[in-house]
N, C-alpha and C positions, 0 to 999 in steps of 0.2 A: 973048243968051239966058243963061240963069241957069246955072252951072255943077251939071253934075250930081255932088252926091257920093258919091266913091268909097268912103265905110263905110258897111258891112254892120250889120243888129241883131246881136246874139249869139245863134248858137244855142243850141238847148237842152241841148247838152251843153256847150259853154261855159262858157254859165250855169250849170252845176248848180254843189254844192259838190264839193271835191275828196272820192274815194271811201273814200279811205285816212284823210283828216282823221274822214269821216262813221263811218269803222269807229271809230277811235279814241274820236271822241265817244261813240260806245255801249256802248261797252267798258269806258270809266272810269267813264260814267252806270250800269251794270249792277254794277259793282266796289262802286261807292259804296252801290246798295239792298243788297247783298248785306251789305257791312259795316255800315249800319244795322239790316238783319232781326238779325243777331247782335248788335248792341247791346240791342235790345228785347228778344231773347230773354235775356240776360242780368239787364235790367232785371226779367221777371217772375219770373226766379229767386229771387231775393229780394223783390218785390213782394207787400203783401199784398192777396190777392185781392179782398176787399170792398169797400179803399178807394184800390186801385189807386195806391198809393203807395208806397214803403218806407220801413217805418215804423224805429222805432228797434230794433226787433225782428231787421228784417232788416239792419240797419244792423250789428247784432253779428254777424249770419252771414256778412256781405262783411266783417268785420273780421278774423275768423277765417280765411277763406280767404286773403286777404292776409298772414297772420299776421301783425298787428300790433293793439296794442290800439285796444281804441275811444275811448280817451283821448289814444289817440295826434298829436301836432298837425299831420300828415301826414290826418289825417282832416275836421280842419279847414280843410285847404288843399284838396282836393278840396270841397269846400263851395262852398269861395270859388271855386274852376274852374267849377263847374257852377252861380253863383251861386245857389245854393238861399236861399230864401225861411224857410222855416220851420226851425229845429231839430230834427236828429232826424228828419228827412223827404225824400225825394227824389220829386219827379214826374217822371214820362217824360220831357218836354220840357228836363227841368234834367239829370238821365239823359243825356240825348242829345246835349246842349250843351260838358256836358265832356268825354264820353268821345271824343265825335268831337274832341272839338281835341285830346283826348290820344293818340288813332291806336289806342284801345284797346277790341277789341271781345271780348275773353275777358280774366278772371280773371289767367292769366297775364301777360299786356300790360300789363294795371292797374298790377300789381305791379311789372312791371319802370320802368313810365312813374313811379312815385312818388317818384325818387331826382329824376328832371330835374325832377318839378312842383314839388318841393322847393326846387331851385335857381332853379327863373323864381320863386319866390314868395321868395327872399330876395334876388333884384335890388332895388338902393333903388326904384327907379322903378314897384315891383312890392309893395312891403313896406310903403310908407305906404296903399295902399287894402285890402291884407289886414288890416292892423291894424286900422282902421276898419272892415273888414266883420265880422271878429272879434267884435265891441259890440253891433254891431247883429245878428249871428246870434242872441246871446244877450239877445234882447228875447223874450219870448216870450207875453208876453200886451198885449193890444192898447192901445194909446196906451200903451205903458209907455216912458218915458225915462230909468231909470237903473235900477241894477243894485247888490246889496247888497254891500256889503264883500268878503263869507268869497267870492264868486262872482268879485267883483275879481280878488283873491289868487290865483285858482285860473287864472284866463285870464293874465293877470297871468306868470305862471312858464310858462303853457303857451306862451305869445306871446313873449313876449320871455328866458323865462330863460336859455335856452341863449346867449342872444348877450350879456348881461347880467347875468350872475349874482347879483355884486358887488351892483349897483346895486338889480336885483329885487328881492334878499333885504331888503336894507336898508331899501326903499319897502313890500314886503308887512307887516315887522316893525313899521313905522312906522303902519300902516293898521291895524293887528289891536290896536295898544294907543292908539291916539287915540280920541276919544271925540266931538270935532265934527263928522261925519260918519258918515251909516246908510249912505250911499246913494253911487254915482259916475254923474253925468252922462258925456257924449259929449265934452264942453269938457276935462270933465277927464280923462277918458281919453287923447284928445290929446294934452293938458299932460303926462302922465307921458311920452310918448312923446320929447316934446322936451326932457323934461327928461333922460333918457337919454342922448340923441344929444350933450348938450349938456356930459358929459363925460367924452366921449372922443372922440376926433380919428376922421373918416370914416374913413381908412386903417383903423385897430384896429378902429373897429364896423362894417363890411363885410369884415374878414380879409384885406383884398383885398393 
C-alpha cells in the first residue's frame, strides 16, 4: 500500500505574512505618501498656477529662500538631479524625482542637501554627465544644436571655473577675440572638457 504522507497543507495562519513585517510595510508605505504630499505641497508653492509648472519666476522665489542666487551653479546641479527638460522650468514629476532622491521635502532640507548634491556632482564619474547636461539644458529652442559664444563663456566659468580657473580664463579670452567661430556645437564642448583634464594631472583636478 502506498505510504501515507505525513505533511500537513499550511494553515492559514501559517501562511499569512508575518504581522510585524505587514505593520512595517505600512508604516514606511504611509511615511513615504506623506513625505511625497509635502513634496507636492512644496512644489505648488512655487508653481505657477496656469501652467502648472515653475516657471523661471518661481525659480527666483526658491532661490531666495535658499538664499542663494539663481545664477548660482548649485542651481544647475539641482537641474541636473531632477533632470529637468526645459530651462527655467520644473514639472512635478522632475519635482518629485529630485527631491525624493534628495530626502528633501521642506525648504530647509533643500538647503541643507545642496552642500552633498554639490559633492555627488563633482565626483568624476558624476561630472562628465553634468557637464554634458549642462549643453544641452541650454538648448532652448527646438532642433537647436549649438550655442553662441558670449553664452559659451558664461557656462563655460559657471561649469568648470572654479576647478579650472587658469585654463577657463584663458579658453573664454581666447573665444571672445577669435573670429572663426559664432557658434559651439556638443563635439566641441566636449573637446574643451578634455582639453582641460588634459592639463593637469587627476590628482590636482579632483583636489583629491
Amino acid at each position: 500500500m502506498p505510504r501515507t504522507s505525513s505533511k500537513k497543507g499550511l494553515t492559514g495562519s501559517a501562511a499569512s505574512t508575518n504581522p510585524a513585517a505587514d505593520l512595517f510595510r505600512s508604516a514606511s508605505s504611509k511615511a513615504a505618501s506623506k513625505e511625497m504630499e509635502r513634496i507636492d505641497q512644496l512644489f505648488h508653492t512655487y508653481a505657477n498656477a496656469s501652467s502648472g509648472m515653475i516657471d523661471p519666476e518661481g525659480i527666483e522665489f526658491l532661490c531666495s529662500d535658499l538664499e542663494v542666487e539663481h545664477t548660482d551653479v548649485r542651481i544647475l546641479m539641482l537641474a541636473w538631479k531632477m533632470q529637468s527638460e526645459k530651462q527655467g522650468y520644473f514639472s512635478l514629476n522632475e519635482w518629485r524625482k529630485g527631491l525624493k532622491a534628495l530626502r528633501a521635502d521642506t525648504v530647509q532640507k533643500l538647503k541643507k542637501a545642496l552642500p552633498e548634491l554639490e559633492k555627488e556632482v563633482r565626483r568624476p564619474s558624476n561630472f562628465v554627465d553634468f557637464y554634458s547636461y549642462a549643453f544641452q539644458y541650454c538648448l532652448t529652442e527646438e532642433k537647436q544644436k549649438s550655442i553662441d559664444i558670449e553664452s559659451i563663456c558664461l557656462l563655460l566659468d559657471l561649469v568648470l571655473g572654479s576647478q579650472f580657473r587658469p585654463q577657463v580664463d584663458a579658453l573664454i579670452q581666447y573665444l571672445r577675440t577669435q573670429i572663426d567661430y559664432k557658434v559651439i556645437n556638443m563635439d566641441q564642448w566636449m573637446g574643451f572638457f578634455r582639453f582641460v583634464n588634459e592639463l593637469l594631472p587627476s590628482e590636482a583636478l579632483w583636489g583629491l
